[in-house]
VOPAGU-2260 file (C-alpha; in pm, 1 decimal, decimal comma):
REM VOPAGU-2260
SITE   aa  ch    i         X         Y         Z
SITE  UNK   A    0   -6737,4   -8326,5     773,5
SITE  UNK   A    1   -6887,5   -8063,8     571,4
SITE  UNK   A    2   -6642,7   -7925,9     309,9
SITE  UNK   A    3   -6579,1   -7559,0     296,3
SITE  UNK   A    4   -6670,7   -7372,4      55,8
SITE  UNK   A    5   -6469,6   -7175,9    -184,8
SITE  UNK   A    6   -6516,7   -6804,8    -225,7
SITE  UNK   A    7   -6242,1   -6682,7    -417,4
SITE  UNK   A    8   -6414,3   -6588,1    -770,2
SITE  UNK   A    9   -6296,5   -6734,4   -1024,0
SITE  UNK   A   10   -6173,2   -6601,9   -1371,7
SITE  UNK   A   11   -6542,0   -6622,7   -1499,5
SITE  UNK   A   12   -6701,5   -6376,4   -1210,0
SITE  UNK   A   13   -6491,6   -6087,0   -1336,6
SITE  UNK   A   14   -6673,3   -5811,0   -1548,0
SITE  UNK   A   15   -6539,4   -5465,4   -1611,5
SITE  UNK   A   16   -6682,1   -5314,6   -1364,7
SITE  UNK   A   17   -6584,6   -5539,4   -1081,3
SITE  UNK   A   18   -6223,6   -5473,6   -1239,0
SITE  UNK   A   19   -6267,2   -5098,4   -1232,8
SITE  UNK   A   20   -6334,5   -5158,2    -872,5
SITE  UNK   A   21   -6069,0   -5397,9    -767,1
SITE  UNK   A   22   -5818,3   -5086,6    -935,9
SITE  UNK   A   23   -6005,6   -4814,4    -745,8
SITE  UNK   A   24   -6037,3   -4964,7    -393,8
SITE  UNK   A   25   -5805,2   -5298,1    -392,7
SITE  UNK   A   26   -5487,9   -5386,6    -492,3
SITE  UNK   A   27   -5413,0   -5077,9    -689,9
SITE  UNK   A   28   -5483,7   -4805,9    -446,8
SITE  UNK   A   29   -5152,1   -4700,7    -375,1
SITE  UNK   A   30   -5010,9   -4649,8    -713,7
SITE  UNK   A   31   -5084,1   -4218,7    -665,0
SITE  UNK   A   32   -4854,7   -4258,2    -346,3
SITE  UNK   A   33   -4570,2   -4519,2    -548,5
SITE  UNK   A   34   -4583,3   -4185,9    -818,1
SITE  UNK   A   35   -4445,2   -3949,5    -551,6
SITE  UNK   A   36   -4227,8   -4167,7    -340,8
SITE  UNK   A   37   -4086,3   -4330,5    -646,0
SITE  UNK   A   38   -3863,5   -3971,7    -759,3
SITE  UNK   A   39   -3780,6   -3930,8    -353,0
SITE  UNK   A   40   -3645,2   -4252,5    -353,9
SITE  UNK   A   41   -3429,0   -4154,9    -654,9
SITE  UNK   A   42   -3317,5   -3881,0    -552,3
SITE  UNK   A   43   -3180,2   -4002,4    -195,2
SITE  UNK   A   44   -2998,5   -4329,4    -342,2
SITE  UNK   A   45   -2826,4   -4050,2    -558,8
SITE  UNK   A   46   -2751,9   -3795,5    -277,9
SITE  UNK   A   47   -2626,9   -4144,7     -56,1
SITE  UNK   A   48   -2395,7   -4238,7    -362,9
SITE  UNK   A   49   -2259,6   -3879,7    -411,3
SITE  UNK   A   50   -2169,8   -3841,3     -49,3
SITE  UNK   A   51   -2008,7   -4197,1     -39,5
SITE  UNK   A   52   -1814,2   -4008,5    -358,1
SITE  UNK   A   53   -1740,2   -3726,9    -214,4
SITE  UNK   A   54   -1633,0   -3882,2     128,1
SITE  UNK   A   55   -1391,7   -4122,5     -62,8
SITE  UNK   A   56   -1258,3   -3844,7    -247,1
SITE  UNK   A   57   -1132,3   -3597,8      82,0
SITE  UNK   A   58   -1001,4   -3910,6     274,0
SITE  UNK   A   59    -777,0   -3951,4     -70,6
SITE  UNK   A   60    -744,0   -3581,0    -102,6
SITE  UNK   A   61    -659,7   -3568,3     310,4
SITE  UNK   A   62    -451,6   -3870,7     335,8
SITE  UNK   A   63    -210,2   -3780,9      17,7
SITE  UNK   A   64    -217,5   -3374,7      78,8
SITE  UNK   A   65    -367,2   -3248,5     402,1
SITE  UNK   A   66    -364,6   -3454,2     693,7
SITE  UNK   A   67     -53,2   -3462,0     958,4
SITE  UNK   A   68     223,1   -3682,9     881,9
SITE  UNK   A   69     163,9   -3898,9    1154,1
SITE  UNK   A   70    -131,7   -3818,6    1419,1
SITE  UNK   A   71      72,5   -4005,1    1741,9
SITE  UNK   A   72     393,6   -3900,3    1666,7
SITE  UNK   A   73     485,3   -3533,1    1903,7
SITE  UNK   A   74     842,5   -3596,8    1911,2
SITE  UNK   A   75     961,9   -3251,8    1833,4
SITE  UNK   A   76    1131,6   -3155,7    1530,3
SITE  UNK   A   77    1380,1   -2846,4    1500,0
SITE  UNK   A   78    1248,1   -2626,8    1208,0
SITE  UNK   A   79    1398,9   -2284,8    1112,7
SITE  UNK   A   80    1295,6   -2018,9     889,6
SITE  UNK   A   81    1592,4   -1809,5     769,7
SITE  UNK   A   82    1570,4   -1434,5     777,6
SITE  UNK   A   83    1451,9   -1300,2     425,2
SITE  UNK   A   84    1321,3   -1696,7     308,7
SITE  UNK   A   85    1010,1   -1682,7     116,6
SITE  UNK   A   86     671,3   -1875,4     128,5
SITE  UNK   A   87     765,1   -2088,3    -123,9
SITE  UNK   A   88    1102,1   -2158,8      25,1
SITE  UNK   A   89     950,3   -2226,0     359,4
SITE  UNK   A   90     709,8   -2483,9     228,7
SITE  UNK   A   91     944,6   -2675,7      28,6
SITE  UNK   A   92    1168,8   -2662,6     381,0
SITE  UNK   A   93     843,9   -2825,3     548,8
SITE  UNK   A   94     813,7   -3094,9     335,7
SITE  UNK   A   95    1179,2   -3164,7     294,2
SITE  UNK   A   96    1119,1   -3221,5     717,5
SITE  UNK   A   97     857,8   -3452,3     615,9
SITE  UNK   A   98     681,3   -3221,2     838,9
SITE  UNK   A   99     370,3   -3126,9     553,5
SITE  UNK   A  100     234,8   -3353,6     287,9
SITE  UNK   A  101     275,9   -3151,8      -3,1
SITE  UNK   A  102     464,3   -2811,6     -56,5
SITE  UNK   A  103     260,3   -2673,1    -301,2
SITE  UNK   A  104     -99,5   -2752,0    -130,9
SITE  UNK   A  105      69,2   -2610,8     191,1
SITE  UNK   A  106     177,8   -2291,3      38,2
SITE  UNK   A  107    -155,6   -2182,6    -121,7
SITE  UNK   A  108    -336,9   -2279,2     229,3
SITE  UNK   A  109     -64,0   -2006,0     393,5
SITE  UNK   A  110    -154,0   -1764,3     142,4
SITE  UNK   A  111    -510,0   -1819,3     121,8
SITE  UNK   A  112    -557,3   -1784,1     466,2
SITE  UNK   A  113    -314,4   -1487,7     500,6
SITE  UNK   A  114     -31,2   -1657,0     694,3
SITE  UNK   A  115     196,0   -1617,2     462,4
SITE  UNK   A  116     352,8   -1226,5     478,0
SITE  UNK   A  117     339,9   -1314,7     861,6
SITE  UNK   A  118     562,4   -1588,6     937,6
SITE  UNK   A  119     846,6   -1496,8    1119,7
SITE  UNK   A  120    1248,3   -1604,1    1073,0
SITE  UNK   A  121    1342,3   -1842,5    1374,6
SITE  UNK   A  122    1394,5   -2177,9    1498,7
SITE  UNK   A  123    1053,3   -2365,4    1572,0
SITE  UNK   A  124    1015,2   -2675,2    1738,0
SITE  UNK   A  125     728,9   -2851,1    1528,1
SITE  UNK   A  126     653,3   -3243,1    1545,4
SITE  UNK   A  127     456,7   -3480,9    1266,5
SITE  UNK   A  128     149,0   -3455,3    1455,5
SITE  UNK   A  129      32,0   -3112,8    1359,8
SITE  UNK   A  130    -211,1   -2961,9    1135,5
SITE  UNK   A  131     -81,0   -2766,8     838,6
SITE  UNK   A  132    -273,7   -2462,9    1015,4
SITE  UNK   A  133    -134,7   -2522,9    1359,2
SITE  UNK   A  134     226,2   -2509,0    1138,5
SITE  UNK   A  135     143,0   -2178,6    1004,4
SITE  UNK   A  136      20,0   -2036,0    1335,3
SITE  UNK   A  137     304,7   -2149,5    1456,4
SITE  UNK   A  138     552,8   -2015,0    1217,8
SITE  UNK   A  139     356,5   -1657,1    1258,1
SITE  UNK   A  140     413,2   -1662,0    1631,7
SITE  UNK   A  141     764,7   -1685,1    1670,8
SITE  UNK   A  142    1050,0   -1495,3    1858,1
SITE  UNK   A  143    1191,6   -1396,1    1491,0
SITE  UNK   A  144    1217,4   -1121,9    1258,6
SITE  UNK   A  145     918,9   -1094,9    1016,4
SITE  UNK   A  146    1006,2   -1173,3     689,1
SITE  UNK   A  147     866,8    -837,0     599,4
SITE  UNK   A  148     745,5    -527,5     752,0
SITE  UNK   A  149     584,9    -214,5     622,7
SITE  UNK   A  150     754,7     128,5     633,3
SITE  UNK   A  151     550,7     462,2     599,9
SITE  UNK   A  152     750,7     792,1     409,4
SITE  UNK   A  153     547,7    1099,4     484,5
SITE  UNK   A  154     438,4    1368,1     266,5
SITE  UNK   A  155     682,9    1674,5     285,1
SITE  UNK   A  156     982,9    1451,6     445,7
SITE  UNK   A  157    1306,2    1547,1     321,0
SITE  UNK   A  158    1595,4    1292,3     250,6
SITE  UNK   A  159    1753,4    1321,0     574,9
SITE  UNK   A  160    1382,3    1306,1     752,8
SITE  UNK   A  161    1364,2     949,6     568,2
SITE  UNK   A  162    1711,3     846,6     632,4
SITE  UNK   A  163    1652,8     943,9    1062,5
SITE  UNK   A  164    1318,7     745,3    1002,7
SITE  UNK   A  165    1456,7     444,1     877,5
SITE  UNK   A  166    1759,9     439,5    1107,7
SITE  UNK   A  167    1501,7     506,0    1380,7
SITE  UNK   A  168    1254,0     224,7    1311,9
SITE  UNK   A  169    1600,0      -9,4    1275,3
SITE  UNK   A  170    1530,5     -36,1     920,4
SITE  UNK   A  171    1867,6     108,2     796,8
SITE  UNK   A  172    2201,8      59,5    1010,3
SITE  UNK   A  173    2392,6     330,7     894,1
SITE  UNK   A  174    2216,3     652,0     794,5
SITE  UNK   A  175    2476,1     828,6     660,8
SITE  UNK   A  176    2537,0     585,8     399,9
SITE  UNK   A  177    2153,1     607,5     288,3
SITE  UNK   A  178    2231,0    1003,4     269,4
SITE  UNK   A  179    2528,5     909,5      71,4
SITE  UNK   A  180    2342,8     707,8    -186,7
SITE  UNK   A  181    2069,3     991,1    -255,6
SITE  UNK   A  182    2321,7    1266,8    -274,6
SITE  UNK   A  183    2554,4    1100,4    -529,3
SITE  UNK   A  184    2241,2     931,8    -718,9
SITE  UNK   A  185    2458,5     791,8    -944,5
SITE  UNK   A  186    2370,4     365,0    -862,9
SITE  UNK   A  187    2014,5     498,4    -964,7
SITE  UNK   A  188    2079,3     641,5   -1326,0
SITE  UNK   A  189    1840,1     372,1   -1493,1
SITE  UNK   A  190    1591,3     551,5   -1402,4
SITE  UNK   A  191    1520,8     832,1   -1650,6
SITE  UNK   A  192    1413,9    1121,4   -1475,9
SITE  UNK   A  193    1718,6    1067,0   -1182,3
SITE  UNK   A  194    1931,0    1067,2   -1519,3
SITE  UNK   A  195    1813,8    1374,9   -1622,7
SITE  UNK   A  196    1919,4    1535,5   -1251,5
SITE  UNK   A  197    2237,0    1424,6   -1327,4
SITE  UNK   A  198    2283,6    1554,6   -1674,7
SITE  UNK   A  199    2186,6    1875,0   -1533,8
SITE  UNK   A  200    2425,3    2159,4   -1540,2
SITE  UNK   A  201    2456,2    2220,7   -1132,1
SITE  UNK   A  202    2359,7    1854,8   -1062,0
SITE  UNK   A  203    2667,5    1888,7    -788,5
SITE  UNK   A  204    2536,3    2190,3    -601,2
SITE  UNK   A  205    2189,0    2020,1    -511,9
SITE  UNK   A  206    2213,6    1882,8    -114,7
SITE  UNK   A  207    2093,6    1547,7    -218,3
SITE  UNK   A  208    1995,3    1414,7    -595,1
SITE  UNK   A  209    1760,0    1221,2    -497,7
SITE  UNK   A  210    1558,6    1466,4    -364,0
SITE  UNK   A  211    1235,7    1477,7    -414,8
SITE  UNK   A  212    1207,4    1148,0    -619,8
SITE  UNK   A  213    1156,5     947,7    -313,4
SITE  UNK   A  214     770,2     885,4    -314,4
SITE  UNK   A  215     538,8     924,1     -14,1
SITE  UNK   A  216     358,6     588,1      86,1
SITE  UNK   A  217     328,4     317,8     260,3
SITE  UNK   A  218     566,6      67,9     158,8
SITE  UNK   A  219     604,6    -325,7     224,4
SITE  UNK   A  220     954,9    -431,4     252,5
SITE  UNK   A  221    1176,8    -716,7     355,8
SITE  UNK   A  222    1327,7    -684,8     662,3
SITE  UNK   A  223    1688,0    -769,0     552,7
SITE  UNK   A  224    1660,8    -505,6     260,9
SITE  UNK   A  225    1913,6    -293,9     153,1
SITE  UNK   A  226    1958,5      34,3     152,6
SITE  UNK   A  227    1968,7      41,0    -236,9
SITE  UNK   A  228    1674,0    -185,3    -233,9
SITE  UNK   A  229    1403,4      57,9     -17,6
SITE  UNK   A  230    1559,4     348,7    -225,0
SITE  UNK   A  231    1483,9     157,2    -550,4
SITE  UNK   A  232    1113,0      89,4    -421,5
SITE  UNK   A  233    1127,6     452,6    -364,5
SITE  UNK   A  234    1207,0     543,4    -679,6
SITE  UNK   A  235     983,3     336,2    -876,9
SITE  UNK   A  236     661,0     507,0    -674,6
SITE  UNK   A  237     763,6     799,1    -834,1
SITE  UNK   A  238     762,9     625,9   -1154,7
SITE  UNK   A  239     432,6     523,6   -1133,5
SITE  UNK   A  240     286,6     823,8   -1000,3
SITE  UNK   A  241     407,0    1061,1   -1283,8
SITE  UNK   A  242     168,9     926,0   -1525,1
SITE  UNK   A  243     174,7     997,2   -1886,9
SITE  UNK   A  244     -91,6    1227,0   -1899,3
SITE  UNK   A  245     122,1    1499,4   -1599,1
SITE  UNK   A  246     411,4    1458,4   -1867,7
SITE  UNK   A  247     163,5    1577,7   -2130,3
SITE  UNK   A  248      70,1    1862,5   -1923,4
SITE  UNK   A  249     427,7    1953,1   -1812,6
SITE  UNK   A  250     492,0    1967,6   -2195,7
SITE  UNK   A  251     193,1    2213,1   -2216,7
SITE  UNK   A  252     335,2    2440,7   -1941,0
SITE  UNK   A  253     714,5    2421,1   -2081,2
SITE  UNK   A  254     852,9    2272,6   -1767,2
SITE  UNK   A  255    1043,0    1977,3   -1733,7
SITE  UNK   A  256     985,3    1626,5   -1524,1
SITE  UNK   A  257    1221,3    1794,3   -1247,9
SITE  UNK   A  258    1088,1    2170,4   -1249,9
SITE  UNK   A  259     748,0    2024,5   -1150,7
SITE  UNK   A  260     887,4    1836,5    -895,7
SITE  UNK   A  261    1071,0    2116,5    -775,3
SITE  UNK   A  262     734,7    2288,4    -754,0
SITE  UNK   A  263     560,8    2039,2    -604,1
SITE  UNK   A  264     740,9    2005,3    -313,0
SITE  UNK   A  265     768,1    2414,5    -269,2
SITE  UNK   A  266     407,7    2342,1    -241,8
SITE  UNK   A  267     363,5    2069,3      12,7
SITE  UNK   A  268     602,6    2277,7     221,9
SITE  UNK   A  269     375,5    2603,3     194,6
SITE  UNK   A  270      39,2    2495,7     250,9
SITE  UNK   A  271    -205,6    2256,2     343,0
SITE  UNK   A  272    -367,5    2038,5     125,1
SITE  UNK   A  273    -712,0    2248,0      57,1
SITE  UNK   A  274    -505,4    2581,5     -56,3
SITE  UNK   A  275    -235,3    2353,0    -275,6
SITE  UNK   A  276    -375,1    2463,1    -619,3
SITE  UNK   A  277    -370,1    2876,8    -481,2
SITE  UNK   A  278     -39,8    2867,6    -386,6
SITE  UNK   A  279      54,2    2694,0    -707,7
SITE  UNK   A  280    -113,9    2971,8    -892,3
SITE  UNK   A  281      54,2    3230,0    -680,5
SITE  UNK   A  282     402,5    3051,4    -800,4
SITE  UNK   A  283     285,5    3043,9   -1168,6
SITE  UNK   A  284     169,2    3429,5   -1203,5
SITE  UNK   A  285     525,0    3549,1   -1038,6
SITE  UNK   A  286     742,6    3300,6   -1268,8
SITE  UNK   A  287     539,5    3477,2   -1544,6
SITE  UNK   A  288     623,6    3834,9   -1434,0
SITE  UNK   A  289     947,3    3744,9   -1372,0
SITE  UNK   A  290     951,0    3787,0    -990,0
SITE  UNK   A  291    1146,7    3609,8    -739,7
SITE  UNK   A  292     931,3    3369,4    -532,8
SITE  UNK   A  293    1029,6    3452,8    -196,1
SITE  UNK   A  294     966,3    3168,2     -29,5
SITE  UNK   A  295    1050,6    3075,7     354,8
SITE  UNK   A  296    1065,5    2729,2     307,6
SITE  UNK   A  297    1343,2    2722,4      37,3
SITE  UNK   A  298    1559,1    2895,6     327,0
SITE  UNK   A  299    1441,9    2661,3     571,0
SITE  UNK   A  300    1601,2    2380,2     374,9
SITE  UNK   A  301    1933,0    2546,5     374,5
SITE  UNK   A  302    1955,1    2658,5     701,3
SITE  UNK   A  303    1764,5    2391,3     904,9
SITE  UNK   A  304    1521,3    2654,8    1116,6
SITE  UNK   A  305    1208,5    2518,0    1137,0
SITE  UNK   A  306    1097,7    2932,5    1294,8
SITE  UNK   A  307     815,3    3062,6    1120,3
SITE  UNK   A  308     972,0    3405,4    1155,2
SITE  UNK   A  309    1254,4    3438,4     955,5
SITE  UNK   A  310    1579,6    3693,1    1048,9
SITE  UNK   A  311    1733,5    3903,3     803,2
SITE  UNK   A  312    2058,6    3691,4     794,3
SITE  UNK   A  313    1819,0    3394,8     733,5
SITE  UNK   A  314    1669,6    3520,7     405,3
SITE  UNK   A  315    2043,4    3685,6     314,0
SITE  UNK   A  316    2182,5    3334,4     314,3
SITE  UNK   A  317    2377,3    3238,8      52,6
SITE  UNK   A  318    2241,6    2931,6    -191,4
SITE  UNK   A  319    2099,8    2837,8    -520,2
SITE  UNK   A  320    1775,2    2703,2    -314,8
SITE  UNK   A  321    1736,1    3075,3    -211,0
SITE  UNK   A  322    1380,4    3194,0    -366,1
SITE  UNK   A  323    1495,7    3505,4    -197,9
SITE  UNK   A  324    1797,6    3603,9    -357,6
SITE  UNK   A  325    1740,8    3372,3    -709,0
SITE  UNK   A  326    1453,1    3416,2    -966,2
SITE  UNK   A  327    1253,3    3125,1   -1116,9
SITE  UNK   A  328    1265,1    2811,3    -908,6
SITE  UNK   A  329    1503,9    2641,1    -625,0
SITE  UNK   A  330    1796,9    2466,7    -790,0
SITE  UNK   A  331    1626,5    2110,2    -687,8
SITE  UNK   A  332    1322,2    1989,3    -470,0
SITE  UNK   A  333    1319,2    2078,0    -106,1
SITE  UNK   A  334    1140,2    1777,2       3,1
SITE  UNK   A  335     964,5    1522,9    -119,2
SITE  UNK   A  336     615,0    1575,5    -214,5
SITE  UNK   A  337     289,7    1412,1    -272,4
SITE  UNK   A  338      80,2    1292,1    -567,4
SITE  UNK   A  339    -178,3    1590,1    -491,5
SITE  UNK   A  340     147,1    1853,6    -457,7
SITE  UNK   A  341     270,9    1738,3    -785,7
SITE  UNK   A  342    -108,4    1765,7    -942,5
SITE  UNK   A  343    -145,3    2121,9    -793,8
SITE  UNK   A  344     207,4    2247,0    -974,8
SITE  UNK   A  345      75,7    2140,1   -1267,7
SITE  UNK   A  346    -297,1    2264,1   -1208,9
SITE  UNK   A  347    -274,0    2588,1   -1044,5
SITE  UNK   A  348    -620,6    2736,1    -901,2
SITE  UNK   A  349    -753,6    2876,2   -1234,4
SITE  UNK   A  350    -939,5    3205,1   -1053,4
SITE  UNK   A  351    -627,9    3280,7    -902,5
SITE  UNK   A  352    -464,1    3258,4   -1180,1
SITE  UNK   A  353    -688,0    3457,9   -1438,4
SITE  UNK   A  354    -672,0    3730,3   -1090,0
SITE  UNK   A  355    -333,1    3752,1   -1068,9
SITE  UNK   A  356    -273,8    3645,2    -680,4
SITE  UNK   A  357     112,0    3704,5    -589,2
SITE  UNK   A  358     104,0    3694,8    -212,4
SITE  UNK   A  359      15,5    3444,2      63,2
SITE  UNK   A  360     122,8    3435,5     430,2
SITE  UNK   A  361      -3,5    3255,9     740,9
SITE  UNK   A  362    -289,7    3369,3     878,0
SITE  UNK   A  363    -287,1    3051,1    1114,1
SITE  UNK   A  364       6,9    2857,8    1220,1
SITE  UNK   A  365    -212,0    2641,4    1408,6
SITE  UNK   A  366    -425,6    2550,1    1119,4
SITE  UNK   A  367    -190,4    2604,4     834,0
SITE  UNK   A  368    -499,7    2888,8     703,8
SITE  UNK   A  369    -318,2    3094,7     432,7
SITE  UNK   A  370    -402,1    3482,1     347,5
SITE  UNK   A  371    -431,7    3540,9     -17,9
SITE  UNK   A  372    -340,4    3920,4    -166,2
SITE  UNK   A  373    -340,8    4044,9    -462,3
SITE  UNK   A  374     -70,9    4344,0    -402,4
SITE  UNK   A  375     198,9    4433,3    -182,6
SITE  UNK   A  376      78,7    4698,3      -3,4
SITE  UNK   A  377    -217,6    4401,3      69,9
SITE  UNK   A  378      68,9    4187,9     161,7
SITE  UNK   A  379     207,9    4382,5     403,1
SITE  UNK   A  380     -75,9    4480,7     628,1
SITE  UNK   A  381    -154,9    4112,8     647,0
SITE  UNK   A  382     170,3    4036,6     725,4
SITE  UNK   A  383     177,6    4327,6     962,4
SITE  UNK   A  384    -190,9    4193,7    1107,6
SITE  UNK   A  385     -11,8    3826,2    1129,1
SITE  UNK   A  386     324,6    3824,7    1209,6
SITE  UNK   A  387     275,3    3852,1    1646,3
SITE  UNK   A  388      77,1    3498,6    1565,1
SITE  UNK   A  389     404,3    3360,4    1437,7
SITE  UNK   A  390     616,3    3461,5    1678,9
SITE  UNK   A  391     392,0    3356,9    1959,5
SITE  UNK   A  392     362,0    3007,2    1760,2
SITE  UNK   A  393     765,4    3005,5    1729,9
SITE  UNK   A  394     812,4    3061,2    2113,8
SITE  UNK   A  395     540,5    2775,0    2204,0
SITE  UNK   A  396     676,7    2545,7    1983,9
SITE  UNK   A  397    1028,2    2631,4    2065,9
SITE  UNK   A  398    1090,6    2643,1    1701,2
SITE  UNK   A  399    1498,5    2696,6    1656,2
């Protein structure tokens, strides 16, 4: 038998350039390709390794803080949320119940997510089985009282409109003990300007001390909150809102914290919010000439009418809030006003001013539109033009 011959070349038959060509075309071709695939590679053992990290890591993080207690176990649990109890107490409830994992990771999940100024006083039937969200849902669905709710005060509303409010909106249970509170004033004399009310020299003729200190807004409360504590919240608004800088510029005008106020809520009675700073300036140039102010609305808070057209017994009726009968300003607040009210009083409409405007009337009780004049005998044919308007408006409205 013929032997075979061998083919394979042996160390001797290699030269450089049949080297250069084994690297080119043979074995070595795919070295470009191993230079991309080799980062690629890399990079996807990495991502496969970080994953595996980060999947350990929840299924720690969800079996010692989020998960239920016990996936198969529904048999109901009583749970119940106490009227006025906060997040925090609620959470620390839930995992006293063995209900949640953790009190603290349960209570920023509530908040984060916005359940927790909606969960609702009650008893709950909850079991071990359910999601901390399905607990909050839950606990935000309930038959109960929310632990808080939000009351509005309007602009203008005097102490007795806030005190029918709250009673209406079963906020309060006894209005006439909220009335009590604001006319005495004297729980509230840590605060500095309802001190200075009572220091005053006829701080026991004013209707109510508190007048007028009771800030508009919208206001979020607890729902078992007492009377002293909404009039507190009340009080501190006001705080807030007479900022430094309107104290400054009460100094500059010579009136006092309560003066302004006074003003102020002359001014949210008398106008709308566009002609604020004219009226204001109307006010200012007659307390400079020494003129009574003559305004309806300080009689209206005496006497209750809520006419536009005022009798001659109405504006002869006895009182220190009488703008009628009394120079310079009411003995208190009439109502109680709003930031841009209290502005106005102490940035009258500076053309009005400089023109010296002393009259104003309605020219539109539908649209609160004011007529401006300069004199009386201006006054009075507007008033003359007007005043058919406001009795018509009186007998629609069936003003009393």
């Amino acid at each position: 038998m013929r032997k075979k011959r061998d083919i394979r070349p042996s160390p001797e038959d290699y030269s450089y350039e049949r080297l250069r060509e084994e690297r080119e075309y043979g074995l070595y071709w795919y070295s470009w390709l191993w230079n991309i695939l080799r980062p690629v590679l890399v990079f996807l053992c990495v991502a496969v390794i970080v994953v595996g990290i980060l999947t350990m890591g929840w299924r720690y993080i969800d079996s010692r803080f989020v998960a239920p207690m016990e996936p198969d176990n529904t048999a109901p649990i009583s749970f119940e949320v106490k009227s006025g109890s906060s997040l925090t107490r609620v959470a620390n409830n839930l995992e006293a119940a063995g209900l949640v994992r953790n009190r603290s990771v349960f209570r920023y999940y509530a908040d984060f997510l916005g359940f927790g100024q909606k969960i609702q006083s009650g008893t709950y039937q909850l079991n071990k089985s359910m999601s901390m969200r399905e607990i909050a849902e839950r606990l935000t669905m309930g038959d109960g009282t929310p632990l808080v709710r939000n009351i509005t005060i309007i602009e203008g509303w005097t102490v007795e409109n806030i005190a029918a409010y709250l009673a209406r909106e079963n906020v309060i249970a006894d209005p006439q003990r909220f009335l009590s509170l604001c006319r005495d004033g004297a729980q509230f004399s840590q605060y500095y300007y309802v001190a200075d009310v009572l220091s005053s020299a006829n701080a026991s003729d004013r209707l109510y001390a508190l007048e007028g200190y009771l800030a508009p807004n919208t206001y979020e409360i607890y729902t078992n909150a007492t009377d002293e504590e909404i009039i507190k919240k009340l009080l501190s608004q006001t705080e807030a809102m007479f900022r430094e800088a309107w104290h400054d510029r009460a100094d500059e005008l010579g009136m006092s914290m309560d003066q302004v106020i006074t003003l102020a809520s002359m001014i949210e009675k008398e106008a709308k919010k566009g002609d604020f700073a004219r009226v204001s300036a109307v006010f200012h140039n007659r307390l400079k000439k020494g003129m009574t102010l003559g305004s309806d609305v300080t009689v209206k808070y005496v006497t209750g009418t809520t006419r536009m057209s005022l009798t001659d017994s109405d504006l002869a009726v006895s009182s220190p809030y009488n703008t009628y009968q009394h120079k310079g300003l009411p003995l208190g607040p009439i109502c109680n006003p709003s930031a841009a009210a209290v502005e106005a009083a102490l940035y009258p409409d500076e053309e009005y001013v400089r023109q010296e405007f002393l009259y104003f009337c309605s020219k539109d009780p539908d649209t609160g539109e004011l007529y401006f004049s300069r004199t009386l005998e201006e006054h009075e044919a507007a008033v003359k033009i007007y005043a058919p308007l406001w009795q018509a408006y009186d007998q629609k409205t069936g003003a009393k």
